[in-house]
N, C-alpha and C positions, 0 to 999 in steps of 0.2 A: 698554705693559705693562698687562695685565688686573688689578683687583685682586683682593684674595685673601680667601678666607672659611673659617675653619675652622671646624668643625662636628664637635661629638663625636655621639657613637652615629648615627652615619650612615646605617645599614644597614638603617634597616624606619622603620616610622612616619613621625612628623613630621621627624625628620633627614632620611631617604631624601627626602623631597619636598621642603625646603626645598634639599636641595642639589642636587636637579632644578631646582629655581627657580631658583637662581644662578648655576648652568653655562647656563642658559638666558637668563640676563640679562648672560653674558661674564663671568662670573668666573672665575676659577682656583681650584681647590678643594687645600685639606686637611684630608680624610676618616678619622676615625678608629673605630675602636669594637675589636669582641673575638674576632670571627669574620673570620676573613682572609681564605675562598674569597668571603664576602659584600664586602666589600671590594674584591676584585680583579674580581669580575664586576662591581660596580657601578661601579669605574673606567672598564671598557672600556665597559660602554654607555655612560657619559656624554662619552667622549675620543667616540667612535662618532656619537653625536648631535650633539654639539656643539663638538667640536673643542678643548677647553679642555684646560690642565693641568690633572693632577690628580695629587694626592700621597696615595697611603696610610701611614698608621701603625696598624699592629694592634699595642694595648695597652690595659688596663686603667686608668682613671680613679683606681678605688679604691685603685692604687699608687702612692705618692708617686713613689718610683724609676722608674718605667713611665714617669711623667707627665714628669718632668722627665728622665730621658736621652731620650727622643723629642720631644720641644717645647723642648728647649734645644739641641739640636744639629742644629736644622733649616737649611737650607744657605742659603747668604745671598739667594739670590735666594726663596726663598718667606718670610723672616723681617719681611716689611713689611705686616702682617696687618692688613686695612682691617675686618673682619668676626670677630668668635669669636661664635658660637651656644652656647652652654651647654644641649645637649640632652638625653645621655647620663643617663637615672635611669629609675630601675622601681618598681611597686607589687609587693609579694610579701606574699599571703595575705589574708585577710580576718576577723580575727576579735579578742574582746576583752585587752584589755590582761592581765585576767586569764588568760586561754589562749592568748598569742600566744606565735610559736614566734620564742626570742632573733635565733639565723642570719637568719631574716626580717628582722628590726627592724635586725640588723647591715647584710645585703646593700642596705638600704633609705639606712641613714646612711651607709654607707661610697660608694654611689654618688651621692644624689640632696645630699648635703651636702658629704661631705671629696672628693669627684671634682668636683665644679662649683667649691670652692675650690682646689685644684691646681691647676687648670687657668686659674682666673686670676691666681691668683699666678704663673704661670710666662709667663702672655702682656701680662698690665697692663705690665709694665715696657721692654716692646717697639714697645706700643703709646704708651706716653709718651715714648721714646726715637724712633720717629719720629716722634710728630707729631699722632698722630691715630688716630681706632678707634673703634667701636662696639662693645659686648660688649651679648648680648641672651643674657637666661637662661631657661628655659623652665620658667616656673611651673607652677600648678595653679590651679582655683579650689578645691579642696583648700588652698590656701594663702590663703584669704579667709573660709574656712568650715570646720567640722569635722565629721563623721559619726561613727553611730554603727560600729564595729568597725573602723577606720581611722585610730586615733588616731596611731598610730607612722608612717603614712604621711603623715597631714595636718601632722604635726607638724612632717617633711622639709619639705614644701614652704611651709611656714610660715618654717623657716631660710632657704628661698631670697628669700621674701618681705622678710624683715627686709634680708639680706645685700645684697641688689639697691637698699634706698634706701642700706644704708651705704656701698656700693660708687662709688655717685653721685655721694656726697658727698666721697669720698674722690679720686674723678677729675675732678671738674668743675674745680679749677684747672689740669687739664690738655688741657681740648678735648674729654674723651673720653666719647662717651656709652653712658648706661646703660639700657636697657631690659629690664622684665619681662613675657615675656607668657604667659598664664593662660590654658590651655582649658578647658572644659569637660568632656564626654562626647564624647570622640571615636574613632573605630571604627579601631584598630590592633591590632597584638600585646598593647596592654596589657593587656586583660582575662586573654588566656590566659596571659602568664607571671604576675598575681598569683593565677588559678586555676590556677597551676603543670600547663598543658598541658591540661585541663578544656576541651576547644574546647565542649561544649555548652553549658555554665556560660558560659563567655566571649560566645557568644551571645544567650545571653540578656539580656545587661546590652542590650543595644542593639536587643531588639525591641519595636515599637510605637511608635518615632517616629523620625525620620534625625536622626541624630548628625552633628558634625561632620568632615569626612575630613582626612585629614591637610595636602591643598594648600590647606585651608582654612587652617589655621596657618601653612603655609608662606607663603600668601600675606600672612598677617598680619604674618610678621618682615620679608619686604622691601621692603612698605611701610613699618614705622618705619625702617630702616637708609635708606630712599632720601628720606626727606626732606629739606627743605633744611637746611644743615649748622648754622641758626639755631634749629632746631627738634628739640626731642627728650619723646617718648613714655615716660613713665616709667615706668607700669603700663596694663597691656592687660588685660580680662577680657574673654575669648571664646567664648559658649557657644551651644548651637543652640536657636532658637527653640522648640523646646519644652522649654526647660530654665530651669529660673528658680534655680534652687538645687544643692548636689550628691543632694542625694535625692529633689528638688523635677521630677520630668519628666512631663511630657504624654504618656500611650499609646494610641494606639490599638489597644486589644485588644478 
C-alpha cells in the first residue's frame, strides 16, 4: 500500500507541484481545494502519469462544516494519512491598514489561519490514532518579517508561524512531526489573486530577477517529510538568491 499525502489548495501553485511530487515519488493523493473542474483534470493527469490513487474533495477550508464532513468521513482505506501539507491560503490586496478593504483582511484570516486550523484539528487525531504523520504548513517569509502595506497578511502567516512551534510541541509526545516551510517570492497565481486579476501588476512583482518556482517548494516539503524518521526540520526559510528580505530583492533592470 502506497502512502498517502493530503494536500489542501492543490490546484495551481505550490500545492499543484508538490502533489506532482508525491504521485511521482508513489503516493496516494488526497487533493483538495474550491474549483472542482480543476480538481478533477488534475486527478486524471496525475492517475495518467503515474498511476497512483487519487481522491478529490472540493470544499472550502474556511468552512468548519466543509472541513470536517469531508475529512471526517473519509473511507477507511485512505484514513492512514502519512503526509497533511497545510497549503491552501491567499494574499488579497495590497494596502494600509488605514484603507484596507475588511472582506480582504477576512478572506485572508479565514483561510491562511482558521482553514490551516480546521484542518488539523480534523487530521492530528488520525494521525495519533495511527501512529504516525508529518503535518508540514506552508508559511511565508511574510511570517519572519513584515512590510510596508501587508500588515493583515504578514500578520496571517505570523499565526502560522507561531501555531506551527505550538503544534510541535503539542505532538511531539506522539511521534508526530511538525514542519514550517517559508518561501520567499515565488512566481505563482499569488501575485494576481492579491492584485485581484491585475496580470500586469502581478508581473511585475517578479521582473528583474528569477524568483523561485513552485517545484522549488515542492521540492523543499519532500525533502523534510523524507527524512530519516529521527530527524525533523522545524522551520524552513526559502528564498531566491536574489532576495535577502521581503522588500529586500536584487533587479536587473
Amino acid at each position: 500500500m502506497n502512502p498517502i499525502a493530503l494536500i489542501t489548495g492543490s490546484t495551481a501553485g505550490i500545492g499543484e507541484a508538490t502533489a506532482e511530487r508525491f504521485a511521482k515519488e508513489g503516493y496516494d493523493l488526497i487533493l483538495t481545494g474550491r474549483r472542482n473542474d480543476r480538481l478533477e483534470m488534475q486527478k486524471k493527469q496525475l492517475q495518467d502519469m503515474y498511476s497512483n490513487r487519487v481522491l478529490t474533495l472540493c470544499f472550502d477550508v474556511r468552512s468548519q462544516a466543509e472541513v470536517e464532513q469531508n475529512l471526517e468521513s473519509l473511507p477507511d482505506d485512505w484514513k492512514n494519512i502519512a503526509v497533511l501539507v497545510n497549503n491552501a491560503g491567499l494574499a488579497v490586496g495590497l494596502s494600509s491598514v488605514q484603507e484596507g478593504v475588511v472582506d480582504d483582511w477576512e478572506r485572508m484570516i479565514d483561510t491562511n489561519i482558521k482553514g490551516l486550523l480546521y484542518v488539523s484539528r480534523t487530521i492530528a487525531p488520525l494521525m495519533i490514532q495511527n501512529g504516525h504523520g508529518h503535518i508540514v504548513n506552508i508559511g511565508s517569509v511574510a511570517g519572519k518579517d513584515v512590510y510596508p502595506n501587508g500588515a493583515v497578511y504578514c500578520a496571517t502567516k505570523h499565526a502560522i508561524d507561531a501555531f506551527s512551534k505550538g503544534l510541535r510541541m503539542d505532538l511531539v509526545s506522539h511521534g508526530i512531526r511538525v514542519t514550517q516551510v517559508c518561501p520567499g517570492a515565488v512566481e505563482t497565481e499569488f501575485s494576481v489573486v492579491r492584485f485581484k486579476g491585475d496580470q500586469n501588476r502581478a508581473d511585475n512583482v517578479y521582473k528583474g530577477f528569477e524568483p523561485l518556482k513552485a517545484d522549488d517548494v515542492a521540492d523543499a516539503v519532500f525533502y523534510c517529510v523524507n527524512l530519516p524518521k529521527h530527524v525533523c526540520i522545524n522551520d524552513m526559510l526559502i528564498m531566491p538568491t536574489a532576495q535577502a528580505a521581503p522588500t529586500i530583492i536584487h533587479r536587473n533592470l
